[in-house]
C-alpha positions, 0 to 999 in steps of 0.5 A: 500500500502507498503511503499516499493512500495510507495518508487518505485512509487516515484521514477517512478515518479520522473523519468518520470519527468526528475529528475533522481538523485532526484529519486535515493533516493526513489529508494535506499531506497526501494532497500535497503528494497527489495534487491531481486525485479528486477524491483527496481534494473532496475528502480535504474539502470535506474535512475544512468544510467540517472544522468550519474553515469555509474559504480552505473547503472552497478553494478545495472543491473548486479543484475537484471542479478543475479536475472534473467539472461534471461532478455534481457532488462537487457543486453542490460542496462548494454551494454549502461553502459559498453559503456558509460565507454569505454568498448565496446568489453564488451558491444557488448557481451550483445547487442547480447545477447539480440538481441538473447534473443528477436531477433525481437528487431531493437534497440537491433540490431543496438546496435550491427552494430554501434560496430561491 
């Protein structure tokens, strides 16, 4: 096992523990190994996103969104965090684009109804 994954695995699991800023260290450190693996950058994302550092967790799913523009989770991540600083207008444009890139999605939905 690399030591690139076994960082992301520590960082998982810190994660699923509730320790969203002990996390980031493992998940930065992997990042800074692998700067091009999406899943590192949403579960970093994810991680700053939780320990309530909302400018990190942006700029961290706006390079998911670099790296695959498509990905609806993505989108509606950086929606949360751009809620989060005031900027709703903004976040309201990546609610809808991942309610329309996985229409099916209530959460993604309701995002929208609540700013609209």
């Amino acid at each position: 096992m690399s030591e690139t994954y076994e960082l992301f695995q520590r960082g998982r699991a810190l994660l699923a523990k509730g320790m969203a800023s002990q996390a980031t260290v493992s998940l930065e450190k992997a990042r800074r190994r692998e700067p091009d693996k999406a899943s590192i950058r949403e579960l970093l994302g994810i991680a700053y996103f939780r320990a309530r550092r909302w400018m990190e967790a942006e700029a961290e799913f706006r390079a998911v969104l670099e790296l695959s523009p498509a990905d609806d989770y993505a989108h509606y991540a950086l929606g949360r965090c751009l809620e989060r600083q005031g900027r709703s207008a903004e976040a309201n444009g990546h609610y809808k684009l991942a309610s329309s890139l996985r229409p099916g999605s209530e959460q993604y939905a309701s995002r929208i109804r609540d700013l609209d």
